[in-house]
C-alpha positions as CSV (number, residue, x, y, z in Angstrom):
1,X,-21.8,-16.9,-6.8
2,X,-20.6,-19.3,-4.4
3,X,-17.4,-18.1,-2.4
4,X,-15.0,-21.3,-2.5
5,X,-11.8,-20.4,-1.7
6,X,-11.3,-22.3,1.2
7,X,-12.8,-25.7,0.1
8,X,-10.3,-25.0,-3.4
9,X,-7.4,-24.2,-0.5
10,X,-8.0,-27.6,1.3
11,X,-9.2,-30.1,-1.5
12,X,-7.5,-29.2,-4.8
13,X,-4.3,-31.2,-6.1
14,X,-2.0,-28.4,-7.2
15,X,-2.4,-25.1,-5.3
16,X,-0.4,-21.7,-6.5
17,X,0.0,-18.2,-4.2
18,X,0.5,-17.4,-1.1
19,X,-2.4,-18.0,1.6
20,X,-1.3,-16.5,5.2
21,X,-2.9,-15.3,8.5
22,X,-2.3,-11.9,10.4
23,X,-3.3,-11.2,13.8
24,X,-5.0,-8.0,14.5
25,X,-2.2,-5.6,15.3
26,X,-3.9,-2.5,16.5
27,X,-7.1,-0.4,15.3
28,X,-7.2,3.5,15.5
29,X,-8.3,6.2,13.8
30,X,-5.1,6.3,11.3
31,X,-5.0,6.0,7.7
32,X,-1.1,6.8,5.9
33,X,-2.8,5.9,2.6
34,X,-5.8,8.3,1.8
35,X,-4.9,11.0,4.8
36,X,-1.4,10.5,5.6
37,X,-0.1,12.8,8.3
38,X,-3.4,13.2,9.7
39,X,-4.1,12.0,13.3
40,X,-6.8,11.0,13.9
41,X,-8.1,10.7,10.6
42,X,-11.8,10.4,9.8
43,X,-13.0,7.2,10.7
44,X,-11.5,3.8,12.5
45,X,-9.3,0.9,11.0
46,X,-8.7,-2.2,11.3
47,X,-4.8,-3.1,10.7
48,X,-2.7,-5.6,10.8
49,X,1.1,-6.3,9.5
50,X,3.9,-4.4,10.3
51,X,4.9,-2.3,13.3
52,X,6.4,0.7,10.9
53,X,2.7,1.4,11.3
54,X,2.2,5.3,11.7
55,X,0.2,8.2,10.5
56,X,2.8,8.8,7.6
57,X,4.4,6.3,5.4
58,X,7.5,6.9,3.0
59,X,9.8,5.1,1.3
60,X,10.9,1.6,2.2
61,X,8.7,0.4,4.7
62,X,10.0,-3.4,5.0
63,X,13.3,-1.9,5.8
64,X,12.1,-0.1,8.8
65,X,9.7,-2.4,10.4
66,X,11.0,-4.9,13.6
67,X,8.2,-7.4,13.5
68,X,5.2,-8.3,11.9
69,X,1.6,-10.4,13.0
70,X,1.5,-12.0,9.9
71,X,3.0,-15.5,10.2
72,X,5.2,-14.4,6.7
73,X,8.4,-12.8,9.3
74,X,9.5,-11.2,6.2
75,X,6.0,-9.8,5.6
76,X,6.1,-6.1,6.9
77,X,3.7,-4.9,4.8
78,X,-0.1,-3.0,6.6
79,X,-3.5,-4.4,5.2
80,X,-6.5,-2.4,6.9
81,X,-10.0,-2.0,5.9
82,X,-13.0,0.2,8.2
83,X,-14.6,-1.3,11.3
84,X,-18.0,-3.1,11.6
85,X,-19.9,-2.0,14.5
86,X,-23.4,-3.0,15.6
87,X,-25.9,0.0,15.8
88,X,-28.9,-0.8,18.7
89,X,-32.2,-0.9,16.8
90,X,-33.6,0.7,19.9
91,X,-31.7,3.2,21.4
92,X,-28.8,3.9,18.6
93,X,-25.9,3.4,20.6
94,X,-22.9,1.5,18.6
95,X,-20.7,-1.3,19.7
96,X,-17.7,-3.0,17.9
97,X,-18.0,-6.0,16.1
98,X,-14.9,-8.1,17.4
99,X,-12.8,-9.9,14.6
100,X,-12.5,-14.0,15.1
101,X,-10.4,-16.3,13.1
102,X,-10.5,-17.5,10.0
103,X,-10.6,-21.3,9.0
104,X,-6.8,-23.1,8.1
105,X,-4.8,-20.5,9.7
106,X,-1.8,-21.1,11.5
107,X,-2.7,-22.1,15.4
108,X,-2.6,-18.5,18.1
109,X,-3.7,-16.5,14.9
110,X,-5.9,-14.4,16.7
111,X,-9.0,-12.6,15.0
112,X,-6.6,-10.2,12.2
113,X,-7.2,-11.6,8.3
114,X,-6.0,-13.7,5.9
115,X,-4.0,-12.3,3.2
116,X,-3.7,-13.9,-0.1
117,X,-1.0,-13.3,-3.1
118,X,-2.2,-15.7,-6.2
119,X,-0.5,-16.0,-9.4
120,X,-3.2,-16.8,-11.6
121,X,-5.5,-18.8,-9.5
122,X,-5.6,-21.6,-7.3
123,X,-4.9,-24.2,-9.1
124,X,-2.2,-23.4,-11.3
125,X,0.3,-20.6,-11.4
126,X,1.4,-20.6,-15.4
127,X,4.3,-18.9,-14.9
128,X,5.9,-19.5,-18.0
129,X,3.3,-17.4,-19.7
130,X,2.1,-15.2,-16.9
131,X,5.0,-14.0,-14.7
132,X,5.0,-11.9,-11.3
133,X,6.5,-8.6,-10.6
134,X,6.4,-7.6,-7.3
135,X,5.4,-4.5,-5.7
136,X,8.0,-1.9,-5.5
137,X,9.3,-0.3,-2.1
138,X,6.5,2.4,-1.6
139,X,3.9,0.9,-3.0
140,X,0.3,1.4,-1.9
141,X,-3.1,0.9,-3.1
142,X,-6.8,1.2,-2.1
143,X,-10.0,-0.4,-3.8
144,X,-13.5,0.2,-3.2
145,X,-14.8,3.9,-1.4
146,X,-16.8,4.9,1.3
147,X,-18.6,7.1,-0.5
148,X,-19.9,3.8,-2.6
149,X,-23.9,4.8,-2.4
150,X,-26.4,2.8,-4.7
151,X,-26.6,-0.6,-5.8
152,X,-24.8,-0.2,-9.4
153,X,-22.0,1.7,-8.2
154,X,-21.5,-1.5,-5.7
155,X,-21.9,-4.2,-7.9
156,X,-19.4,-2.1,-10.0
157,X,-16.8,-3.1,-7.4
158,X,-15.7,-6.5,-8.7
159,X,-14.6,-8.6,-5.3
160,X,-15.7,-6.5,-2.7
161,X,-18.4,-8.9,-1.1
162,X,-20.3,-9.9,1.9
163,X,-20.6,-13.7,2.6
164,X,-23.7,-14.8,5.7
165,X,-21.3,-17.6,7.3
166,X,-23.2,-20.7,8.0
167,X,-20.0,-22.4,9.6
168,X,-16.5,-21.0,8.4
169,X,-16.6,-23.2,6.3
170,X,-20.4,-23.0,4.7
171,X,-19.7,-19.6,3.3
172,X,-23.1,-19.5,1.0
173,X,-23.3,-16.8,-1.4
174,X,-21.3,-13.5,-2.2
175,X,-23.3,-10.7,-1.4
176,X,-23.1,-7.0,-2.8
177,X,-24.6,-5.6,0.7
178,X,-24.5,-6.6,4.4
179,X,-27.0,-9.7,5.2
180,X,-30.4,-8.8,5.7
181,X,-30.7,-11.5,8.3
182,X,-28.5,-12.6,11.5
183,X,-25.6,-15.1,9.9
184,X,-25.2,-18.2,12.5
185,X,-21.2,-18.4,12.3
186,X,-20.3,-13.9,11.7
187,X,-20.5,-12.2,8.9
188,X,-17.6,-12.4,6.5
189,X,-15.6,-9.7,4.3
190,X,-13.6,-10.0,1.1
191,X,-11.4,-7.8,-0.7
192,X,-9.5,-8.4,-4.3
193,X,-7.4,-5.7,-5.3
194,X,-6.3,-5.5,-9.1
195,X,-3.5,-7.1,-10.9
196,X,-2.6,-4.3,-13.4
197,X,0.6,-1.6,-12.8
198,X,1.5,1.3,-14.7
199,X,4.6,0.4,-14.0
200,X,5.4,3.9,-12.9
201,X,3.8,5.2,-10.0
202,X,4.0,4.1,-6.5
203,X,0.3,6.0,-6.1
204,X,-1.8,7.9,-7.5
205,X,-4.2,11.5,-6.5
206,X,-7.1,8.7,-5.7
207,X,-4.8,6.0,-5.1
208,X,-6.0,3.8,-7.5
209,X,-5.6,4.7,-11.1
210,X,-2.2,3.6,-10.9
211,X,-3.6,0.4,-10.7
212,X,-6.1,-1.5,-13.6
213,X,-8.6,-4.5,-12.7
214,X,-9.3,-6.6,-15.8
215,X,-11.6,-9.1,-13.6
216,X,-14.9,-9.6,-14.5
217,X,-15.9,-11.7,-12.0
218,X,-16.1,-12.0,-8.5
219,X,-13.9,-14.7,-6.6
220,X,-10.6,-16.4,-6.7
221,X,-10.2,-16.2,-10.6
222,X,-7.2,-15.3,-13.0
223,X,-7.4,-11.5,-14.0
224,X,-7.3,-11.3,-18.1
225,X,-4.8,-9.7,-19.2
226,X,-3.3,-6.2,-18.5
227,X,-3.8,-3.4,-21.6
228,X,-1.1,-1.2,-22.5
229,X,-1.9,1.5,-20.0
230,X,-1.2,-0.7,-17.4
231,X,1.2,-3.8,-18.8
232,X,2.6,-4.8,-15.5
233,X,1.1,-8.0,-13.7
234,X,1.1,-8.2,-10.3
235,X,0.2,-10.4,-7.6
236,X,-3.5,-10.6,-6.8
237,X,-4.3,-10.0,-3.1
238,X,-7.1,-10.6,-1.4
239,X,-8.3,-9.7,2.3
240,X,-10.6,-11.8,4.4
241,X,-12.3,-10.8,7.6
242,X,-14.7,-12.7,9.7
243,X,-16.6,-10.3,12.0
244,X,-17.9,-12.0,14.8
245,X,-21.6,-10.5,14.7
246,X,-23.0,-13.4,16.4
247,X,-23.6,-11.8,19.8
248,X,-25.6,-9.6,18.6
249,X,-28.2,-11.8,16.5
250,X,-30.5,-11.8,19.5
251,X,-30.3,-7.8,19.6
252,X,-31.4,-8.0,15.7
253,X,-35.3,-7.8,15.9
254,X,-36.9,-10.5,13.2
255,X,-38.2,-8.5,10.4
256,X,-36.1,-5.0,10.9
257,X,-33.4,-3.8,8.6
258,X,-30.0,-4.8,8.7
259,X,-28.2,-2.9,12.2
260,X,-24.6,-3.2,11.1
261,X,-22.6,-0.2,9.7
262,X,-19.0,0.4,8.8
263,X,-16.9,3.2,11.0
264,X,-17.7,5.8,8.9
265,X,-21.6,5.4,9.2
266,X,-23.2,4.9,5.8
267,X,-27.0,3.2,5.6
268,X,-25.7,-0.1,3.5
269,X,-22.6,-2.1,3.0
270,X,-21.9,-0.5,-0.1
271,X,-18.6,1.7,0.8
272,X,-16.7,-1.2,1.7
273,X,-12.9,-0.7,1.2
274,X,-9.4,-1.8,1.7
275,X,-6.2,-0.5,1.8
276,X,-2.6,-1.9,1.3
277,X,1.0,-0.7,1.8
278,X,3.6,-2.7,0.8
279,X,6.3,-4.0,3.1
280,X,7.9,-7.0,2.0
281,X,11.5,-7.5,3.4
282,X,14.2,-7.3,0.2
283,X,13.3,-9.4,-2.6
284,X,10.9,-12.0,-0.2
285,X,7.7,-11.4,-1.5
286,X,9.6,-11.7,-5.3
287,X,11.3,-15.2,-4.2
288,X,7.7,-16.7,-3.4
289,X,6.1,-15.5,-6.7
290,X,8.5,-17.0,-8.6
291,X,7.9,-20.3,-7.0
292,X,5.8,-22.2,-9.1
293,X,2.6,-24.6,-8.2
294,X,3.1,-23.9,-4.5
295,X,0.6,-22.4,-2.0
296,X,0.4,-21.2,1.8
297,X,4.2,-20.5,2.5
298,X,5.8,-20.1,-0.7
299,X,7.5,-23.6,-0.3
300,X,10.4,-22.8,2.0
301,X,11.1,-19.3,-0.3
302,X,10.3,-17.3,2.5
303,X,10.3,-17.6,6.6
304,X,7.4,-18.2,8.8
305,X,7.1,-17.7,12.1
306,X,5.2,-19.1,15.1
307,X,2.3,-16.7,16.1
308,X,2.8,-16.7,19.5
309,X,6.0,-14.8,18.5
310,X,3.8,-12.5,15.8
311,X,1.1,-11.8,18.4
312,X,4.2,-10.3,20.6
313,X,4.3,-7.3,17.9
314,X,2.3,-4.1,18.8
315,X,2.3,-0.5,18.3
316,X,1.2,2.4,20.5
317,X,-2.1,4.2,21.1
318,X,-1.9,7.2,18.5
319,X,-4.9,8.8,19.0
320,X,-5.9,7.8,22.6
321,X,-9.7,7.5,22.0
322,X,-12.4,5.0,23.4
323,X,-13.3,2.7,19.9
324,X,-14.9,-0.2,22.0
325,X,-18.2,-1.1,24.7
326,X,-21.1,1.1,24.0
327,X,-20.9,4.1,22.4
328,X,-23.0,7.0,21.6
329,X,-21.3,7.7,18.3
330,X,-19.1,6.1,16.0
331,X,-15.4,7.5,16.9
332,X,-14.6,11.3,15.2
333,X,-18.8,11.2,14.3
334,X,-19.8,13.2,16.8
């Protein structure tokens, strides 16, 4: 299937969500979701979001955090997935795969993702039939494992793909797995997360049953709707990522396997993941979803700001460890 999202965010009449950038903010060896209160914890991340960043997360995390380096200033929420690094074909050695931006985004949006919130899907928000409840203060999520291992357990995984970027714009085709052949314009990551609450819990023991995914299919489509177990509808969000593989296509022998692999290692593409923690400020992220055919910035609901003033907000070393240049393992795989 053919991954449109941004041609349907630039060409269609009527647009419904949210559709925003977020420069990278920091990446370390933290994880306040699936190993909260352990530093380092197994393997790197990518974040962005919120400075309340921090090996443990409780509570109200929009109330705490100062800024944010999503261009939503009332966005204080963390979205992180692993790191892609490049692993030599000759000698083994591994180097990080730098993050680039995205197409559309907001201008100084530097490498980060774009972060999506949709209604229904991008063309219509049907509100009247569909409402949004937002997540709760505490809320967090994960979709997708790393210890994802065969093909069916993958494809399993509705909207975790792989696109080869021709351009960022000439996405071609979803992918279960990582390219087989160097991509021209990076290699590009998406993440849906479901639409379906309990309505009770703020997490779960694997931090996902809480939460139900009625989508079939993979892309920007409306989720069916929510059974009993799970009655609350939510907004969809979506990560994208472009890794920036391109300097290393000429280090990518013609003919040899794919040489790309997540932080934690792994021999395919197949334990992709994502994790979210809410952090909306107040009743922001609520305001916007009850907006209705409106897309990007919630239609003067909520406050953007300039990202020369998101890309001011940081957050300190943690762990202290080298992540980047060559390496001779994949940080804490030694």
């Amino acid at each position: 299937m053919k991954s449109f999202s941004i041609a349907l965010a630039l060409a269609a009449p009527v647009h419904a969500g949210l559709r925003f950038g977020c420069s990278s903010l920091t990446i370390q060896r933290l994880d306040p979701v699936v190993e909260p209160g352990k530093s380092p914890s197994s393997h790197l991340h990518h974040i962005v979001g919120g400075n309340a960043f921090n090996a443990t997360m409780t509570g109200d995390v929009g109330a705490r955090g100062t800024c944010t380096t999503c261009e939503m200033s009332e966005d204080f929420s963390n979205y992180w997935t692993a790191v892609l690094y490049f692993k030599h074909p000759t000698n083994g050695s591994y180097h990080r795969v730098p993050v680039t931006n995205n197409a559309a985004l907001a201008p100084n949006t530097k490498g980060g993702m774009t972060i999506y919130y949709t209604q229904h899907d991008f063309t219509t928000d049907d509100l009247k039939n569909q409402p949004i409840t937002a997540f709760p203060p505490g809320f967090r999520m994960t979709v997708g494992s790393p210890t994802t291992s065969t093909l069916d357990q993958a494809k399993g995984h509705i909207g975790l793909r792989y696109n080869c970027l021709q351009s960022l714009l000439n996405r071609g085709p979803e992918m279960v797995d990582f390219p087989t052949t160097p991509c021209p314009a990076g290699i590009f990551t998406v993440h849906h997360f479901p639409a379906c609450w309990d309505g009770k819990n703020l997490d779960s023991p694997d931090h996902q049953s809480h939460m139900y995914n009625t989508i079939t299919r993979d892309g920007f489509t409306n989720a069916p709707p929510c059974p009993a177990s799970h009655p609350v509808r939510m907004p969809q969000v979506t990560y994208e990522t472009v890794w920036d593989t391109t300097k290393f296509n000429s280090m990518w022998p013609s003919g040899t396997p794919n040489p790309f692999v997540w932080s934690f290692e792994g021999s395919s593409g197949y334990g992709t993941h994502a994790d979210y923690m809410f952090g909306w400020k107040g009743d922001s992220l609520q305001r916007a979803m009850n907006k209705s055919e409106c897309f990007y910035d919630g239609c003067g609901s909520i406050t953007k700001q300039a990202m020369t003033t998101a890309n001011q907000c940081t957050v300190k070393d943690m762990v202290g460890e080298e992540t980047d240049g060559w390496l001779d393992h994949l940080p804490g795989m030694a």
